[in-house]
matplotlib code that plots the C-alpha trace (Angstrom):
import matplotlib.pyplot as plt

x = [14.8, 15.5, 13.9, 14.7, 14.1, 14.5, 14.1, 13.1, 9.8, 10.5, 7.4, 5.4, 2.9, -0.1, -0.6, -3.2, -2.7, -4.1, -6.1, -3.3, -3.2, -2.2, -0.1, 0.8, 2.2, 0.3, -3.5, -5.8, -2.5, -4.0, -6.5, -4.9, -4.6, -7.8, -9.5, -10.1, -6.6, -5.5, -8.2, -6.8, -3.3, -4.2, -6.6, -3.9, -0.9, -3.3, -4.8, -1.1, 0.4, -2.6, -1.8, 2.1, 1.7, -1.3, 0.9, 3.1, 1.2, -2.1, -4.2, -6.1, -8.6, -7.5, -5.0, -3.6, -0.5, 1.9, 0.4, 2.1, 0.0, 1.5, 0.8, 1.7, 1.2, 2.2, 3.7, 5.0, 4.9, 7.9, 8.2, 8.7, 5.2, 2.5, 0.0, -0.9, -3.4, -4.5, -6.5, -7.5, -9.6, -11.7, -11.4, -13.2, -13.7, -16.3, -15.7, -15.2, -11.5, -10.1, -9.8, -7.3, -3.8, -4.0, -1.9, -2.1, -2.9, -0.4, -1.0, -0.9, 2.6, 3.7, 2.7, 4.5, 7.8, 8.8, 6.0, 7.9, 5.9, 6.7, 5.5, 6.2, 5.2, 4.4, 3.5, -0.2, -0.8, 1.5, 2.3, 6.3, 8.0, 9.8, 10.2, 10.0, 10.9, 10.4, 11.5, 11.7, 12.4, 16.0, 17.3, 17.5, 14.4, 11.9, 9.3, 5.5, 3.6, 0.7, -1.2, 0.2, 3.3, 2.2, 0.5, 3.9, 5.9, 3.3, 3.5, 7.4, 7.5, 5.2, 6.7, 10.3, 8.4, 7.1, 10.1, 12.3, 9.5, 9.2, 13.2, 12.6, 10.2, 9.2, 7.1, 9.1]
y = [10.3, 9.4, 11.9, 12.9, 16.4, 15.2, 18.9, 22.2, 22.8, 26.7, 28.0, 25.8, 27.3, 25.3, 21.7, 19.0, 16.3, 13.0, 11.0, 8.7, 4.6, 2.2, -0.8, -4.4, -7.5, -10.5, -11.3, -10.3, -9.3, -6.5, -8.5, -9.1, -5.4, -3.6, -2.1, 0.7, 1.0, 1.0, 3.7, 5.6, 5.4, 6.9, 9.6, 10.9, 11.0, 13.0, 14.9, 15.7, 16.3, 18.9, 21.4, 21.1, 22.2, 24.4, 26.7, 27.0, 26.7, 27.4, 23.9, 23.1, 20.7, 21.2, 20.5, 23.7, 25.8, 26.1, 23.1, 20.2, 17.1, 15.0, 11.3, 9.2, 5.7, 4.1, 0.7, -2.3, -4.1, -5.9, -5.1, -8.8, -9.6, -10.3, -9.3, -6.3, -5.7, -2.0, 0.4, 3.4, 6.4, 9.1, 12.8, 13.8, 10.2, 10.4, 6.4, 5.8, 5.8, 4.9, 7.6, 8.8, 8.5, 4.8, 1.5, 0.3, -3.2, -5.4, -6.3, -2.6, -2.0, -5.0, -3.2, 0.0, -1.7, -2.6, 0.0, 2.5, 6.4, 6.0, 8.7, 11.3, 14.8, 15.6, 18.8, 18.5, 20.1, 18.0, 15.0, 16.0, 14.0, 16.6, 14.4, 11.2, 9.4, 6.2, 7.1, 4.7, 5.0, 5.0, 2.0, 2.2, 4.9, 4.5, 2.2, 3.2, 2.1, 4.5, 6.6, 9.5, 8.0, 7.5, 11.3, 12.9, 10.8, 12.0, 15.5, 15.6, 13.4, 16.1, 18.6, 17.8, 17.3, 20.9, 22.5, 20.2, 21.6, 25.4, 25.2, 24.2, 26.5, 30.3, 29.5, 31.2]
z = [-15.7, -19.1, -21.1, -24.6, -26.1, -30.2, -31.4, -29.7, -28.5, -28.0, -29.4, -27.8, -24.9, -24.9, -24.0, -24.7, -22.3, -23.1, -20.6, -18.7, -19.5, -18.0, -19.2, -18.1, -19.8, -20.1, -20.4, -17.3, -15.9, -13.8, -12.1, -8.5, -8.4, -6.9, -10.3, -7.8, -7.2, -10.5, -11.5, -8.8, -9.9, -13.5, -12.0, -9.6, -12.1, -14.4, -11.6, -10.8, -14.5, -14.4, -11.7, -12.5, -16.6, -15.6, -13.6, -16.7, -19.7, -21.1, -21.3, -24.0, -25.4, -28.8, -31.4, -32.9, -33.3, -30.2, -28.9, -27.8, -26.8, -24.1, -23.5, -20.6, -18.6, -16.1, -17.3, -16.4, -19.8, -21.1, -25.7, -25.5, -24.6, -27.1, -25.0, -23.2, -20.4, -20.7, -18.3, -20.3, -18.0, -19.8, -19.3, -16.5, -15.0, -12.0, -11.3, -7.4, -5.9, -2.7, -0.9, 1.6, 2.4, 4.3, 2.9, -0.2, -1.3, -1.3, -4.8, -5.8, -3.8, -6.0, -9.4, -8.5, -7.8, -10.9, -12.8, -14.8, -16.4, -20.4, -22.2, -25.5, -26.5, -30.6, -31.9, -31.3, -35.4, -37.2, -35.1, -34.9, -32.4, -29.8, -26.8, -25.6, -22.4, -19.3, -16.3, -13.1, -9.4, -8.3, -7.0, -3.0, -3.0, -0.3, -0.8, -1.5, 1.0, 1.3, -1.3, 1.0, -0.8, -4.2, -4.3, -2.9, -5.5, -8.8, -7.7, -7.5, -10.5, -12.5, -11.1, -12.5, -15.9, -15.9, -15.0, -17.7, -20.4, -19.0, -19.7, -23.3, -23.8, -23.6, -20.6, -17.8]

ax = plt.figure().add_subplot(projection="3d")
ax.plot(x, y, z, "-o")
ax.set_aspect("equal")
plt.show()
């Protein structure tokens, strides 16, 4: 994981994460993969993201001292592109989502092979840059093939996220 601290976040305790996006070169790019899917794939990372930094830190809906405000998306969207397909979920989304832990679609295994989690954290008062990072499966690891797959892979993805903040911080 390539993740960059760019100054200390130490008296940070509180976090305001963003609703999670989604990000794909080329017009109507994401339209072989299931919208279902894809809405699925956003709500879970976040759903994910949540319980990890909720153990750790105070969550917050607000922008205000000791806060930082986290954004992520999962991407697979090339900076030479001039245009971008975007899926963008709202706080509290009630819109349906497969459910279970069966197969995925084939179009949606396709996405997440080369689909990358890009993301930065600011100082949720002033806007400070303190972190910034992509990170992207390691080459030879096992394929996703279910969403049993995809939910065990966000959860030990946010999970190494929280602990990598929780050691930059005070929350220990």
């Amino acid at each position: 994981m390539a993740w960059y601290a760019l100054c200390h976040v130490y008296y940070h305790s509180k976090v305001l994460l963003e609703p999670m996006t989604l990000w794909r070169s080329g017009h109507k790019s994401l339209e072989p993969v299931p919208r279902e899917d894809l809405l699925r794939l956003v709500t879970d990372l976040q759903v994910a993201v949540q319980a990890q930094l909720g153990q750790a830190f105070q969550l917050v809906d607000e922008r205000g001292p000791g806060v930082m405000r986290i954004r992520l998306a999962i991407t697979q969207a090339r900076a030479a592109d001039p245009v971008l397909d975007i899926l963008r979920t709202a706080r509290g989304s009630d819109r349906p989502h497969p459910a279970g832990d069966g197969p995925l679609h084939p179009e949606t295994r396709l996405f997440l092979q080369a689909a990358v989690i890009e993301g930065d954290i600011r100082d949720a008062q002033t806007g400070t840059l303190l972190s910034e990072g992509v990170d992207h499966r390691k080459e030879g690891a096992p394929a996703l093939e279910t969403w049993a797959d995809v939910d065990r892979a966000f959860a030990f993805w946010a999970g190494r996220l929280c602990k990598r903040l929780e050691a930059r911080t005070e929350a220990r």
